[in-house]
C-alpha positions in Angstrom: 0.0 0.0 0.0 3.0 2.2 0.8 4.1 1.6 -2.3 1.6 2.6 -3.9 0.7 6.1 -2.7 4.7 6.2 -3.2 4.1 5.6 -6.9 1.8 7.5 -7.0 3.0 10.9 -5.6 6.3 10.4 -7.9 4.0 10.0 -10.7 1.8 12.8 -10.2 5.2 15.1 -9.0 7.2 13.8 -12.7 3.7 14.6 -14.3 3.5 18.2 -13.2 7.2 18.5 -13.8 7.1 17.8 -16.9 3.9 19.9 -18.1 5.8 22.9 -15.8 8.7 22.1 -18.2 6.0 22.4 -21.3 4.5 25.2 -20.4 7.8 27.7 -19.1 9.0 26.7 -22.7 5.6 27.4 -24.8 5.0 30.7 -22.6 8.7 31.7 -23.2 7.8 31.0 -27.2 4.8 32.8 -27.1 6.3 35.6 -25.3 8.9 36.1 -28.1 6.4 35.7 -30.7 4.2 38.6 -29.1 7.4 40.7 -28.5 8.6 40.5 -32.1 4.9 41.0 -32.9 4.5 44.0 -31.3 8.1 45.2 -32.4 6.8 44.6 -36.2 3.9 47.1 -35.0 5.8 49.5 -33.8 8.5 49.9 -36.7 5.2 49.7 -39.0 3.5 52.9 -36.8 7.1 54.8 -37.1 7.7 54.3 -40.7 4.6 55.6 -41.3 5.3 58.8 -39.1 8.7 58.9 -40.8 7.0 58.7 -44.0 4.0 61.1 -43.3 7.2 64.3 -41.8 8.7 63.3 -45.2 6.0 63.9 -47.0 5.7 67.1 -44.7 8.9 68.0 -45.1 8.8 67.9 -49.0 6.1 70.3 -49.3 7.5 73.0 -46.9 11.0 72.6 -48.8 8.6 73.2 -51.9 6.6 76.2 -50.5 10.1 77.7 -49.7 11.3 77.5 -52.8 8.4 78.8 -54.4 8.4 81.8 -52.0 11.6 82.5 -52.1 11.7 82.7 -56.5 8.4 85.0 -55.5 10.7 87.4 -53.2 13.8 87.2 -55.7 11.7 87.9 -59.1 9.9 91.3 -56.8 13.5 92.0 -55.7 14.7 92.1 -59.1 11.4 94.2 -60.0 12.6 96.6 -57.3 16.1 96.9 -58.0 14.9 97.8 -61.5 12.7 100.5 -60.7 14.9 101.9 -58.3 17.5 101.8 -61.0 15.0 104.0 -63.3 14.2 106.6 -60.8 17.6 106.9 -60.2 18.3 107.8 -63.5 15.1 109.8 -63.6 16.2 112.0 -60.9 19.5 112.2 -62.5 17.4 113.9 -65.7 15.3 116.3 -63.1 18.4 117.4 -61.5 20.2 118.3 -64.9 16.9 119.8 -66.4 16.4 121.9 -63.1 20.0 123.2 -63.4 19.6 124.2 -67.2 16.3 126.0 -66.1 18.0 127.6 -63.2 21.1 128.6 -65.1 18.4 130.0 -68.2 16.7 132.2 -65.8 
């Protein structure tokens, strides 16, 4: 009878042993398949907000440019008019004098 509950108990003890065994290595596989899961995830989510501030990026760096050929086409219009009054003035000034000196 001693033997028995003997066999028994070392029975049941190798039995739960062995399924502990089964499960700390199944749990231990799922857990790694979940982390690289979840890692996949997250480099999917931060491509995508890489992506979306390229994207971002690409339009201001086009706005830019098209503001600043704006500001450096009306800079050139500017230079050029200055350039023509200038020489205006020039013309007053000598015209003034000639009327002065005719007086």
């Amino acid at each position: 009878m001693g033997d028995i509950n003997l066999t028994t108990i070392i029975v049941a003890l190798g039995g739960g042993y062995i399924t502990y065994l089964g499960t700390k290595y199944s749990n231990k596989a799922n857990l790694e398949k979940t982390n690289t899961e979840n890692a996949d995830v997250l480099y999917r989510k931060y491509q995508e907000m890489v992506d979306k501030l390229e994207r971002k990026v690409d339009k201001l760096e086009a706005e830019i440019s098209d503001i600043k050929n704006k500001y450096e086409k009306e800079i050139a219009y500017y230079q050029k008019l200055v350039e023509e009054l200038e020489d205006e003035n020039e013309e007053l000034k000598n015209e003034n004098a000639i009327l002065k000196g005719g007086i």
